[in-house]
Each structure stands twice: as C-alpha cells, then as structure tokens.
N, C-alpha and C positions, 0 to 999 in steps of 0.2 A: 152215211159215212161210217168208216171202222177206224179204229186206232188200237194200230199195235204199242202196246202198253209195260210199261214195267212198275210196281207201286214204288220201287224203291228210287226211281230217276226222278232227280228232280225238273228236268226238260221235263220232262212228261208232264210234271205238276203243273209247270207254268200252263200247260195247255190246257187239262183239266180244270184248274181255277178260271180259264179265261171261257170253258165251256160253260162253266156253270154260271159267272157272272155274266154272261150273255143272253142266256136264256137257252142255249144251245144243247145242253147237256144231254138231255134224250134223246136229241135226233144222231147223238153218236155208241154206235155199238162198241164194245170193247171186245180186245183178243190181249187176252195174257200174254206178253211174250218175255224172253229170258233168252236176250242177244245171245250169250256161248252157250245155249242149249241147243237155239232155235237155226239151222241149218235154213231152213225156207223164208228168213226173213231175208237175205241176200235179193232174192225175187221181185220183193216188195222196195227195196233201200238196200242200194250195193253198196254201203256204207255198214251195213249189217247194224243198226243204232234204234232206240227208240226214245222218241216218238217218229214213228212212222205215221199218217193218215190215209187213208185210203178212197179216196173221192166216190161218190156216186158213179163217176162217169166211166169209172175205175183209172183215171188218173193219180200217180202215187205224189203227197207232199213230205217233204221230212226239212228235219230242222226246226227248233220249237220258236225261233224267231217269224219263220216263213208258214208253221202251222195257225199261228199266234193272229200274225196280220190276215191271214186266210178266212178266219172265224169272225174275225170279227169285220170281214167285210158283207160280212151275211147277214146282220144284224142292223137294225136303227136307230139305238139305245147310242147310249153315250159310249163313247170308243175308246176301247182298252190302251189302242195305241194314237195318240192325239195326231192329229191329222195335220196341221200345220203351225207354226208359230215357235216359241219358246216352252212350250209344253212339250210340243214333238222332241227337240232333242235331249231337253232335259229325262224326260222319260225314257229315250232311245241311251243315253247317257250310262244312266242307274242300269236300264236291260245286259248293257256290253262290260260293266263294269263287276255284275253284280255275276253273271256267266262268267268272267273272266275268274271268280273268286270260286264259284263251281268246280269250273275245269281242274284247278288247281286241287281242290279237296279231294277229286275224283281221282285224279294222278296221284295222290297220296295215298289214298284209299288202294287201289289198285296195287301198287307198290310193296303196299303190306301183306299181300295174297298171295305174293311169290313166293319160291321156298328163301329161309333165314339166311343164306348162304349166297345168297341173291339179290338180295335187297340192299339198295344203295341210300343208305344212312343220310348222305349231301343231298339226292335226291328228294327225297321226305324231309327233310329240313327247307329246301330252296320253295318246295311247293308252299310249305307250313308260311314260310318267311312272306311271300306272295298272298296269303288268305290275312295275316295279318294287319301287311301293308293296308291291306286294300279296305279292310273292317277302321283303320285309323283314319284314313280319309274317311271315310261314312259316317264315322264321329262328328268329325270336323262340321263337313259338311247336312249332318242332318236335319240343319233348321230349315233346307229346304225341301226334308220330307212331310207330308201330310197325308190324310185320307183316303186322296182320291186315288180309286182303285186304275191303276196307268198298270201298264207291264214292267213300267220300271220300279214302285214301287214294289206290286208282287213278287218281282224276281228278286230284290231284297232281304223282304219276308222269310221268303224261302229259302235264304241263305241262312239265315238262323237257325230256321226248323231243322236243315241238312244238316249243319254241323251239331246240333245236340243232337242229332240221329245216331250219326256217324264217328264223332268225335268228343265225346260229353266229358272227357276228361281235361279238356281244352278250356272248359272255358271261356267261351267268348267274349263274354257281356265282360269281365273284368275292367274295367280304365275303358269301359265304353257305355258308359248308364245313358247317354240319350239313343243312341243307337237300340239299344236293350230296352226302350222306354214305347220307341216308334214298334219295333219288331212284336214285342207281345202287345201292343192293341191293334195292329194291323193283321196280324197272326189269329185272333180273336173272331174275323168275318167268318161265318159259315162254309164258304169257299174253300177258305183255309183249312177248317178241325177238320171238314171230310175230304180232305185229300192228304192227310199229315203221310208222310211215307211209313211202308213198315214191310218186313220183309214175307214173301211168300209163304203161310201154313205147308 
C-alpha cells in the first residue's frame, strides 16, 4: 500500500496513528505529497486531498474516516473502530465531532494565507466560535473519555496537538483542565510523539 501524505494534516495523522497501532505501519510506503504543489494528486483523489491510499490492487481510498475503517479491517487486534454496540457510536461520536472541530481550525487557517485585504475578519471568528463551542462540550462531556485507543478518542488527541500546532496563542486547555488532563496522557502513546505534525524541511 502507498499513502499519499502530508506531515502537517491532521486526516492524515489519524491514519498514521491507526497504522501504527495496528501493527500496519510498515506494510505502508509513503509519497510526500503537498495538495497546491502536487498537480498529479488529481489522478489519484479528484478531490486533490490527503490522505489519499493507494491499494495494492491499485484501487484508490481517500477520506481518513474510510482509510481509518480500511486498516483496520486487515488486522485481528482489537479494533480501532468498535464494531458494534455503544462503543461503535460513541467512538463514531467523538470521530465526527472531533473532525468537525478540524475542519473549522483548517478554514481558519486557510483564511489567514489569503492576501490581508481578503480576509474575512466574521469568517475567522465564526470558525474560531465553532472550535470553541465544540472544545466546551468535550469538557462537559470528558468523563466519558478513557484509554482506550477508539478513533474517536485519537481524533481528539489530535485536536489538541493541531491547535498548539497551528494556533498556540489560543490557548486551548484554558476553562478546559479535564479535557487538557485526557489530551496530554493520551497524547503521551508512542503513536502519538511519532506522528506529532510539523511542517516540511
């Protein structure tokens, strides 16, 4: 398998941490890729996005939800994404919630790369308002997070790591210490330090 990769995407992380914690991790090559560089990712994902995968059979997967369930059908270990019950959507839960809180950083992020003159102030505020919301419920609700390595957990995790990436003057953890409590010991797994983002040398 290949995966077209970006270190800075958090998509991408989640698949990486789910590669590693499966035992998967070798049997995938990597290809640097750098979507507004990379013209021939179109080819691979008309969506021009990464993570892309690249199947053996050379069938293309994208979408880190849909590379996510892929990986871990290939394994026998205990399952990144719970298979049935009240684990399934709690963990499907936290995944869509915790992506929702992404998309939003990422749209702000983005926003600020435009020229000064361009850039819509309400816009980066609505997003900002949206990663808050959504970090205040995680508060609320973290006594039902724990250990166990779920995708909804990870994708969590990685909400933290991203915004002290991307956004350190923000602040997250403020009026949020359990959230802040779960985040750096789950943050803490191996998984995690070796895939922390960081931008291309």
């Amino acid at each position: 398998m290949k995966l077209r990769y970006s270190p800075t995407s958090p998509y991408v992380r989640k698949v990486t941490v789910t590669a590693i914690e499966t035992g998967l991790d070798k049997k995938i090559e990597r290809i640097l890729t750098i979507p507004a560089s990379s013209p021939d990712l179109a080819s691979d994902n008309p969506l021009g996005k990464v993570p892309t995968l690249i199947l053996d059979n050379g069938d293309r997967l994208f979408d880190s939800p849909v590379i996510v369930e892929y990986l871990d059908s290939l394994h026998s270990g205990a399952k990144i994404v719970p298979t049935s019950g009240d684990a399934r959507w709690k963990a499907l839960r936290l995944q869509a919630l915790a992506d929702g809180i992404l998309d939003a950083a990422v749209l702000r992020l983005m926003e600020t790369r435009r020229p000064a003159n361009e850039q819509s102030k309400a816009w980066m505020e609505r997003q900002r308002n949206v990663v808050n919301r959504s970090l205040d419920w995680l508060e609320q609700h973290v006594g039902s997070l724990d250990d166990t390595v779920t995708i909804g957990n990870i994708t969590v995790a990685i909400v933290g790591d991203y915004l002290d990436f991307r956004f350190p003057q923000d602040d997250w953890r403020k009026g949020r210490p359990k959230l802040a409590e779960f985040q750096q010991r789950f943050a803490s797994r191996p998984s995690m330090g070796q895939t922390y983002p960081k931008d291309p040398s």
